[in-house]
Residue, then its C-alpha position, 0 to 999 in steps of 0.5 A: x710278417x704281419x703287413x701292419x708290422x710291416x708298416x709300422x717298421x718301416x715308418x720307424x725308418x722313414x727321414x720324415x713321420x706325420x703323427x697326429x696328436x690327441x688330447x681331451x684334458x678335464x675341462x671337456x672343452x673338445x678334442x684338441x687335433x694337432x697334425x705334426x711333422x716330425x724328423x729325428x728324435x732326441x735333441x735332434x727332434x724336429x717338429x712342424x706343426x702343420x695343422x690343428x684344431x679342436x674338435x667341440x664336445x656336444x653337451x650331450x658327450x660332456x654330460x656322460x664323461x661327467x657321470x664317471x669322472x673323478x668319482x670314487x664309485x661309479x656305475x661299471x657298466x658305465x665305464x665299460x661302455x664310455x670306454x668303448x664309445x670314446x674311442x669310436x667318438x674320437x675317431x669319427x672326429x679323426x676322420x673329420x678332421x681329416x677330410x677338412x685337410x683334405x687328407x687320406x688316412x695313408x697320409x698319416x704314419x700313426x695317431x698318438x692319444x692321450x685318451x680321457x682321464x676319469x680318475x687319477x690316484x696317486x698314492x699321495x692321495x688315495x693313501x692306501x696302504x700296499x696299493x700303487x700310484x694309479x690313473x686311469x684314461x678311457x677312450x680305447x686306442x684299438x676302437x681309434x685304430x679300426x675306425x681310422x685305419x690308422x696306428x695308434x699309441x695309448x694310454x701312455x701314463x700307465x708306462x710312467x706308473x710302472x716305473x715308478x712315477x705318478x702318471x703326471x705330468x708327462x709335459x716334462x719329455x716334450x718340453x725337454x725335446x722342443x723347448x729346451x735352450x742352451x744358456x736360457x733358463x726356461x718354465x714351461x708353464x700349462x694351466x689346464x684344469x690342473x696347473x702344471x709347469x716343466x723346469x728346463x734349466x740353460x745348461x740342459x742337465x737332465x738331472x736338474x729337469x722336472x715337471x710337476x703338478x702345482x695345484x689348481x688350474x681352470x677346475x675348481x673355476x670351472x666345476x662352480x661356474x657349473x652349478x651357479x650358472x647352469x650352461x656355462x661351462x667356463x668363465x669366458x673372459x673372467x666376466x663372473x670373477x672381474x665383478x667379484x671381490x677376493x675374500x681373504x679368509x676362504x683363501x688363505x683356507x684353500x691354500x691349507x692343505x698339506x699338498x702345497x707344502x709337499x717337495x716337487x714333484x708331485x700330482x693331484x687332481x679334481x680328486x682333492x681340488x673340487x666342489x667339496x674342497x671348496x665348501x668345506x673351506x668356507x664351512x670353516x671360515x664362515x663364506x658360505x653366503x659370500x656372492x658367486x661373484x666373490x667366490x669366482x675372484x678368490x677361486x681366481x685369485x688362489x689358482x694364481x697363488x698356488x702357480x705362483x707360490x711353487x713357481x717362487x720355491x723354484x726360482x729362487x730369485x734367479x731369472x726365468x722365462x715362463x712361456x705359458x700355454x692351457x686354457x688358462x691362458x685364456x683367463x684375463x684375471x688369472x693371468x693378471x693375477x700372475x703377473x702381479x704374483x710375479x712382477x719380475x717375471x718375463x711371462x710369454x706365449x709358446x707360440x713364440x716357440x712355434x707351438x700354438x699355446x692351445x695345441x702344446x698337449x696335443x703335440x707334446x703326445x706326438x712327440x711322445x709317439x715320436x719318441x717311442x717309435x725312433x727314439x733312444x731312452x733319455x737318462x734323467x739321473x738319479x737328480x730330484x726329477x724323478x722322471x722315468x727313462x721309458x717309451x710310452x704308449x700301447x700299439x694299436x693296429x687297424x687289422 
């Protein structure tokens, strides 16, 4: 038997497995490492989070992603290569991470990485007739494999295409293991560039289980901070957007579109919510002087309403629990925003869960590794969850 095989199945047989998990979201912050242990599978997972980190992206790698990101023509040698040079990227991160540990490559069973998105195109959006939902990850998991001599499982949205999903959001599996509590009604609420939340209903039907996108999280934010204020990669501490005034008119235009008014769930991306999007809503309404301050508050200011507007639709006024975690977290007036959006809402950390709000994607594809490796397929129901019962992630071996 080949000795990777070999050692592959024997991880699958041990009582405790040490999966790191990976993932570099849009905002190109850094590549966020989460060492977990994990024991069982199922709804008898147990994971600890032993150690985690976020490696920074160089203004330099942040530069060649943006080239190829969310743009419809792009240069194809380009992508070739940045698929390639990712993954090496990711690696050598890997491997520093691991000597900050004080850990060897054999102290770690398998590497589960979410990979860099540069497109995403659900079928809602590109609107071609007789093609697929698609999505597309970079960052080759073999190139991960080599470089660290570690497994690794990739490229797992394109399972979640085959079988009849949209590629995201994924969150819903590993909130569903890890967060879900008998008698407590929960959202698990992620606000990245893309803002996400899982609904985990107290009585653990899976049928009623579902996750989906709501709109914009930190993207637009972050793509205008960009231009206006060049070598800022983000609004630290809503410094731009607290000096600003939320203009109503572009608001309401940003909430137009029909995505807003499509049934749960569903998925977009930078694809529709960016820079044109924006300027096209206040060629309308007539704001294109408005200050960037003004433009930051109401950028702020319609990521709260699109998060909070689907999160009403699903209430429904009974009570929930909304643990948040993303980037977004970080965002002062944007959880602000929120919580006077939801004045009854219970808003908390996930850290509360056990789960460093920062690390929660990482760890959530180590439970996705986790589940692929010794778990059996979870049975959503034909319910509206529409999440297909499937093991992700593509097998690298180092050899």
């Amino acid at each position: 038997m080949n000795t990777y095989l070999e050692r592959l199945f024997k991880i699958t047989r041990k009582e405790k497995r040490t999966i790191i998990g990976l993932m570099s979201g849009t905002s190109l912050d850094g590549l966020d490492i989460a060492l977990c242990d994990f024991s069982g599978s199922g709804m008898q997972t147990s994971m600890n989070l032993r150690s985690f980190t976020t490696m920074p992206y160089d203004t330099g790698f942040k530069q060649k992603v943006k080239e190829i990101f969310s743009k419809r023509q792009v240069d194809l040698e380009q992508v070739c290569l940045m698929n390639a040079y990712i993954g090496n990227f990711h690696a050598e991160l890997i491997n520093d991470c691991l000597q900050i540990w004080g850990l060897k490559p054999e102290d770690v069973d398998v590497i589960a990485s979410h990979g860099q998105t540069i497109y995403h195109a659900p079928a809602s959006l590109h609107r071609i007739e007789g093609m697929p939902n698609a999505t597309l990850q970079i960052g080759d998991g073999d190139h991960i494999a080599v470089k660290t001599g570690i497994i690794t499982l990739s490229d797992f949205r394109q399972k979640h295409i085959s079988a009849g999903g949209e590629g995201a959001p994924l969150a819903v599996y590993g909130d569903f293991l890890l967060f879900s509590e008998k008698g407590q009604n929960r959202i698990m609420l992620n606000i990245g560039g893309i803002a996400n939340f899982t609904f985990l209903p107290g009585d653990l039907d899976t049928s009623r289980i579902f996750s989906t996108d709501v709109g914009p999280g930190n993207t637009l934010m972050d793509a205008y901070i960009q231009t206006q204020f060049p070598g800022r990669y983000f609004d630290a501490n809503s410094e731009v957007a607290l000096k600003g005034t939320v203009n109503n008119n572009l608001l309401a235009a940003l909430l137009e579109n029909s995505f807003f008014s499509h049934d749960f769930p569903k998925t977009t991306g930078p694809e529709l919510f960016n820079l044109t999007y924006l300027k096209q809503a206040q060629q309308r309404t007539g704001t294109d002087s408005l200050s960037p301050e003004d433009v930051m508050a109401t950028l702020n200011r319609f990521s709260a309403a699109g998060i909070c507007n689907a999160l009403n639709r699903t209430l429904q006024g009974q009570r929930f629990e909304i643990f948040v975690s993303g980037g977004g977290m970080h965002n002062p007036l944007l959880l602000h925003n929120i919580k006077e959006l939801l004045p009854d809402a219970a808003i908390r950390d996930t850290a509360e869960l056990g789960v460093l709000a920062d690390a929660k994607e990482a760890v959530l594809f180590a439970t996705l590794a986790n589940e692929s490796l010794v778990g059996n397929l979870i049975d959503f129901g034909p319910g509206q969850s529409r999440v297909p019962s499937v093991h992700m992630g593509k097998i690298s071996l180092p050899r």
